[in-house]
C-alpha positions as a Python dict, from the first residue, in 0.01 Angstrom:
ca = {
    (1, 'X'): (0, 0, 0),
    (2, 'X'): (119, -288, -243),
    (3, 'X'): (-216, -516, -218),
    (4, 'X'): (-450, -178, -214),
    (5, 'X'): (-741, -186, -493),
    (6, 'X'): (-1049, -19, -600),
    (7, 'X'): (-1297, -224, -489),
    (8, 'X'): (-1653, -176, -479),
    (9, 'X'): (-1890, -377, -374),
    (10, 'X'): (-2212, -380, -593),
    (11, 'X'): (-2473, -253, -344),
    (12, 'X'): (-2801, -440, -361),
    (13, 'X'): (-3016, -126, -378),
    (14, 'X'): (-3280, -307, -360),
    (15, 'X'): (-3207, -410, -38),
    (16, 'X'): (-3152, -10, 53),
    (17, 'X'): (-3476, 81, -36),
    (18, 'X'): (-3657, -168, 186),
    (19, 'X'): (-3498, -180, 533),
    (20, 'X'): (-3757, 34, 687),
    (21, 'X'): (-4101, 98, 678),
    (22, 'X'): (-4021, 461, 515),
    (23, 'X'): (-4001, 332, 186),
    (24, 'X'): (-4346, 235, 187),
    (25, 'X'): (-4463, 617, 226),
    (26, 'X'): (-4639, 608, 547),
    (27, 'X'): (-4398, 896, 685),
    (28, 'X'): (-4183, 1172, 658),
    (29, 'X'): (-3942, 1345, 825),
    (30, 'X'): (-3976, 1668, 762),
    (31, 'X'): (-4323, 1866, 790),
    (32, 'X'): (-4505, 2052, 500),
    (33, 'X'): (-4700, 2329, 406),
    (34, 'X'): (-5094, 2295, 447),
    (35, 'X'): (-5114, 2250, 64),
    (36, 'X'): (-5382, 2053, -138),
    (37, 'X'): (-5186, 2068, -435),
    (38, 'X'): (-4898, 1858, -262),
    (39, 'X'): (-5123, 1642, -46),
    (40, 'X'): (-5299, 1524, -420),
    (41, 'X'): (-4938, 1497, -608),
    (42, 'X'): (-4689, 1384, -386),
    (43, 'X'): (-4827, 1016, -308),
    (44, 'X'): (-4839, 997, -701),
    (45, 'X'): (-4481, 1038, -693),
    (46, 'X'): (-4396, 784, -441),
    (47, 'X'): (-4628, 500, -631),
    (48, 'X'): (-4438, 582, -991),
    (49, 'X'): (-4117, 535, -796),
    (50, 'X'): (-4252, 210, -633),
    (51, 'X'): (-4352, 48, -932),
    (52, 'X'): (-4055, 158, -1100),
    (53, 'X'): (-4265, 332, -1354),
    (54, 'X'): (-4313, 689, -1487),
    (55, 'X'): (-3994, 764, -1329),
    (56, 'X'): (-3985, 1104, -1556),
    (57, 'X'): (-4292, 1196, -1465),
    (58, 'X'): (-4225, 1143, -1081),
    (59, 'X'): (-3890, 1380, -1089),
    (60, 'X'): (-4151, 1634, -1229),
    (61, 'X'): (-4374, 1580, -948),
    (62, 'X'): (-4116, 1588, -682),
    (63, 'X'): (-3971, 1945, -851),
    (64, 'X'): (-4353, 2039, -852),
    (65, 'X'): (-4358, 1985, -497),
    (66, 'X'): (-4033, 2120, -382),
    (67, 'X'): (-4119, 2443, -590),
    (68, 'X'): (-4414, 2478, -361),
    (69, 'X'): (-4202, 2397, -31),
    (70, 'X'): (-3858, 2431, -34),
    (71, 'X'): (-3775, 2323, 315),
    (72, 'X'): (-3943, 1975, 258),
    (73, 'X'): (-3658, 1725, 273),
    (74, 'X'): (-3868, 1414, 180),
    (75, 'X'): (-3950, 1567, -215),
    (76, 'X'): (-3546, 1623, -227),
    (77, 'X'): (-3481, 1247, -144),
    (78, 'X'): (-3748, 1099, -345),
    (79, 'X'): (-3641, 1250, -645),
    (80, 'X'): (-3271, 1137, -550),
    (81, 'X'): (-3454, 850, -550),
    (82, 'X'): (-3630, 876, -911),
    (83, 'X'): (-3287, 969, -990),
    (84, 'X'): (-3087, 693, -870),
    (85, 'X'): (-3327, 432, -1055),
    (86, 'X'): (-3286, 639, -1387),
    (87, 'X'): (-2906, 581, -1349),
    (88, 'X'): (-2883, 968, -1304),
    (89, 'X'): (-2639, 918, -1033),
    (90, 'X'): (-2482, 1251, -1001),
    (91, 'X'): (-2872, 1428, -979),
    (92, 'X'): (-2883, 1171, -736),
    (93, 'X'): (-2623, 1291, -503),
    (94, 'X'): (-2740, 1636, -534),
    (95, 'X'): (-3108, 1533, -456),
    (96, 'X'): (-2966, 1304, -165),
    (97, 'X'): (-2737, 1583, -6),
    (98, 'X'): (-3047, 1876, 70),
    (99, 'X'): (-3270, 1606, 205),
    (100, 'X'): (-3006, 1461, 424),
    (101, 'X'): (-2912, 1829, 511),
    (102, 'X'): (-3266, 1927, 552),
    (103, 'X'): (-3352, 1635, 781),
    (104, 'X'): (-3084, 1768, 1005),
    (105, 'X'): (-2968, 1403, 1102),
    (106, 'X'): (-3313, 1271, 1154),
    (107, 'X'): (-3291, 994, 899),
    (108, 'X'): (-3035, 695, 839),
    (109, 'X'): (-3208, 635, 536),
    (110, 'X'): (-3092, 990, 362),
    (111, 'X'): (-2709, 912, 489),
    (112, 'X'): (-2722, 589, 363),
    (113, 'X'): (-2821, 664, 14),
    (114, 'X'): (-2628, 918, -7),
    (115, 'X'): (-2329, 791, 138),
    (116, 'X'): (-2400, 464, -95),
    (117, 'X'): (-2466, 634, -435),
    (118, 'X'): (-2139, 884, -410),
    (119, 'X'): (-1922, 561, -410),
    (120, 'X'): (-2074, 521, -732),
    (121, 'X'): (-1958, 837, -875),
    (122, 'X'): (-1650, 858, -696),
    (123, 'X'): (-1692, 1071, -433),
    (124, 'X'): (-1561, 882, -166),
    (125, 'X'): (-1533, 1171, 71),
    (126, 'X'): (-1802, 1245, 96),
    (127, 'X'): (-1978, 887, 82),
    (128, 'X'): (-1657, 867, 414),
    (129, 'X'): (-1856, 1121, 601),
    (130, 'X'): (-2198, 1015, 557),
    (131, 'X'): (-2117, 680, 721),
    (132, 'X'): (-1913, 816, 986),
    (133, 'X'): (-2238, 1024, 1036),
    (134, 'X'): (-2476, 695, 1088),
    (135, 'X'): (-2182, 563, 1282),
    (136, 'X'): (-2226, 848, 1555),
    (137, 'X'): (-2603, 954, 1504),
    (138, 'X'): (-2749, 586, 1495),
    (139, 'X'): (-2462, 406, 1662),
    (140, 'X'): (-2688, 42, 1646),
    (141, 'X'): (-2672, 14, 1338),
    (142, 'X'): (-2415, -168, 1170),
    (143, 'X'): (-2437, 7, 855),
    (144, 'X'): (-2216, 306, 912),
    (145, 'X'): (-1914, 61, 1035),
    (146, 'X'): (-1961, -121, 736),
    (147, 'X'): (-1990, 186, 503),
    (148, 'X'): (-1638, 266, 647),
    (149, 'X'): (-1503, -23, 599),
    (150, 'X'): (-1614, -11, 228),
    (151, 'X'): (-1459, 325, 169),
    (152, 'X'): (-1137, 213, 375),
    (153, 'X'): (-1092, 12, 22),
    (154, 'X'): (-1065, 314, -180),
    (155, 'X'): (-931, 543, 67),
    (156, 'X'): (-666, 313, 187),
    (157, 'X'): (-679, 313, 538),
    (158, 'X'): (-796, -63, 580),
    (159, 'X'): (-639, -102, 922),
    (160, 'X'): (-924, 133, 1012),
    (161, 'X'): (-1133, -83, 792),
    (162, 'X'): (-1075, -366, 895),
    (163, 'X'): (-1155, -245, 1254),
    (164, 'X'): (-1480, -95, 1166),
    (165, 'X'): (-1598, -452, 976),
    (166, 'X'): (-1518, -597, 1256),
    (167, 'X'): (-1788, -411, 1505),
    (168, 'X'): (-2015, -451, 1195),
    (169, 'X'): (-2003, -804, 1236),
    (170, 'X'): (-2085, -786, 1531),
    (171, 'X'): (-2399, -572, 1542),
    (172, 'X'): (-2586, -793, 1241),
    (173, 'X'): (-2818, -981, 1427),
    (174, 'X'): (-2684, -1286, 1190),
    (175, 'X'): (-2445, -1389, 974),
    (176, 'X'): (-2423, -1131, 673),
    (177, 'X'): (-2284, -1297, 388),
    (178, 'X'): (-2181, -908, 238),
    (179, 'X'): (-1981, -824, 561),
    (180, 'X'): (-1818, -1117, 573),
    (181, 'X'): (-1674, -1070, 211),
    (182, 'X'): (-1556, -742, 251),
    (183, 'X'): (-1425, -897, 608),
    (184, 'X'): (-1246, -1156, 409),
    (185, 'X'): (-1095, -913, 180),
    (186, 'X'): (-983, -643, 462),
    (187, 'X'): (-807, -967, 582),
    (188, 'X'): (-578, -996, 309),
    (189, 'X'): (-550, -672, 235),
    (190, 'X'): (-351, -644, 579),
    (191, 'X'): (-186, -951, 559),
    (192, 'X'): (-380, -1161, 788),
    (193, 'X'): (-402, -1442, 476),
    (194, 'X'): (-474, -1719, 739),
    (195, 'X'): (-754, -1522, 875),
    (196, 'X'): (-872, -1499, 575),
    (197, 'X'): (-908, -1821, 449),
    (198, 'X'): (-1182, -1915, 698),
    (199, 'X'): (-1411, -1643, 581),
    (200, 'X'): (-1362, -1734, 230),
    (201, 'X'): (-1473, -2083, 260),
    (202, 'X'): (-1797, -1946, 470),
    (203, 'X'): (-1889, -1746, 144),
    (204, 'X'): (-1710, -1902, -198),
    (205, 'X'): (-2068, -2090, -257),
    (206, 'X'): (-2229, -1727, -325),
    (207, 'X'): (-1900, -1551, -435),
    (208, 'X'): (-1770, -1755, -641),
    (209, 'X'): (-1812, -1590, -952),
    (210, 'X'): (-1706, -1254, -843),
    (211, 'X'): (-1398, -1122, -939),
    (212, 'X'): (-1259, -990, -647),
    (213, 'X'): (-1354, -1289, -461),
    (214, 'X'): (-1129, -1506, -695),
    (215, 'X'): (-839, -1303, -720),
    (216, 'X'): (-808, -1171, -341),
    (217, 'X'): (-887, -1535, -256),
    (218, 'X'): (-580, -1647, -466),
    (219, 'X'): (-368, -1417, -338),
    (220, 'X'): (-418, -1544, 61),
    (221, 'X'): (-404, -1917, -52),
    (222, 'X'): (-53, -1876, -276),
    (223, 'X'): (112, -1632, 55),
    (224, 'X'): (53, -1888, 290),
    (225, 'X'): (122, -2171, -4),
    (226, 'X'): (458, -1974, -7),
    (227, 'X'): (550, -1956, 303),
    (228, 'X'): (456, -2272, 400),
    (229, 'X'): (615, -2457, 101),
    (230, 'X'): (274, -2606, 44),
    (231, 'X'): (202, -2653, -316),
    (232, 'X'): (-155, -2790, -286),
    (233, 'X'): (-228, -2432, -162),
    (234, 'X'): (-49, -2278, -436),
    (235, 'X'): (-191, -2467, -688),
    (236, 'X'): (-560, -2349, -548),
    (237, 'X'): (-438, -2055, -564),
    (238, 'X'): (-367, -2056, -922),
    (239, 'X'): (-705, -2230, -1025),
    (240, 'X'): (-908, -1921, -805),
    (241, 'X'): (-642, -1709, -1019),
    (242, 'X'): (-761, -1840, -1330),
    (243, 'X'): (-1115, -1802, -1282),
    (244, 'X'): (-1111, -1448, -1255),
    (245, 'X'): (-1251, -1258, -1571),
    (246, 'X'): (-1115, -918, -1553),
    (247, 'X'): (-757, -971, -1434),
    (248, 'X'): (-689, -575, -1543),
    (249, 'X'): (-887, -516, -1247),
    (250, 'X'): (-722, -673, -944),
    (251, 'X'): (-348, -480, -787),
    (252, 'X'): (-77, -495, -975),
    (253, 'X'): (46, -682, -667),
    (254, 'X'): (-191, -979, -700),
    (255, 'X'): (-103, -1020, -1093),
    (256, 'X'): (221, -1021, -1029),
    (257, 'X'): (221, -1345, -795),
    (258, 'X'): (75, -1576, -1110),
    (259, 'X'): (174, -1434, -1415),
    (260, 'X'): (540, -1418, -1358),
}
């Protein structure tokens, strides 16, 4: 497709982490062995990783207590956890895919964060499944029809993406300024520039300094510039062109439009 990109959304793990009352260690999902030794250590764990401190030391705790029970998918996850904070993303992944398997599709929390941190290293497969998975295990959420949509810009089937966005939309209980980028960009990334446009203006205050924004932006504003004949648009256009940073980074497609 001539406009596709790789595009990647910098996910606000923060945000991750604290959607649900999980992350605060009141629960688990899978059942352990009677063991003192695991009852003493494995709340230690979950503080370091809290306090993002010590995150070393609560990886060894977390392979202390998975040595003791094997079958205990919360110790896998929060050492993907420890992991994914000590920008170990691929022991990450690893940790991420036996608790999620282990939880037996229990927890939206594993997919998620799993599904999430392979985009990082490029498995987008995989991270493809996982959110298909929310989408049919915890079909209220909007987070696996986002997910797809997010992949749909790497995978390149954003008709499907943009479809998937769109129910995402539409379960946030309000206005999600993330969904409505990546709306904005599956817009123009089908050709729907006019569409577009209105979702760009809802969001340029916060985006306005992303690069992708800019240049995807641009590109709606000079296509309907062109075929309109309007040169007010096209000159928009160019000054949204010129504010992006990393031009090497945007399609081929959209550079070509300005620096011919």
């Amino acid at each position: 497709m001539k406009n596709l990109f790789l595009f990647l959304i910098t996910f606000t793990f923060s945000n991750i982490y604290s959607q649900t009352d999980y992350f605060e260690g009141k629960r688990t999902y899978c059942e352990l062995f009677e063991n003192e030794r695991i009852k003493e250590i494995f709340p230690l764990g979950i503080k370091c990783v809290q306090n993002r401190q010590y995150l070393g030391s609560a990886i060894e705790i977390f392979t202390d207590v998975i040595k003791i029970d094997a079958t205990f998918c919360d110790a896998y996850f929060w050492a993907g956890y420890a992991f994914r904070l000590s920008n170990m993303n691929k022991e990450a992944v690893a940790m991420y895919y036996i608790a999620d398997s282990l939880a037996q599709n229990k927890s939206i929390e594993f997919k998620q964060n799993l599904a999430s941190t392979s985009m990082i290293i490029g498995a987008d497969s995989l991270a493809r499944r996982k959110f298909e998975e929310i989408k049919e295990y915890f079909p209220n959420s909007p987070e696996g029809f986002y997910g797809v949509a997010l992949t749909s810009t790497k995978i390149g089937d954003v008709i499907y993406g943009l479809e998937n966005i769109n129910i995402a939309e539409n379960k946030y209980n309000e206005p999600n300024e993330d969904a409505q980028l990546l709306k904005a960009i599956l817009l123009t990334l089908n050709e729907k520039y006019s569409e577009s446009i209105s979702y760009y203006e809802k969001i340029k205050n916060k985006f306005s300094k992303l690069d992708h924004f800019n240049g995807n932006y641009a590109l709606s504003l000079y296509e309907i510039g062109s075929e309109n004949k309007d040169e007010k648009s096209i000159k928009l256009a160019k000054k949204y062109y010129n504010k992006v940073r990393k031009k090497e980074e945007l399609t081929e497609y959209i550079r070509s439009k300005f620096e011919n």
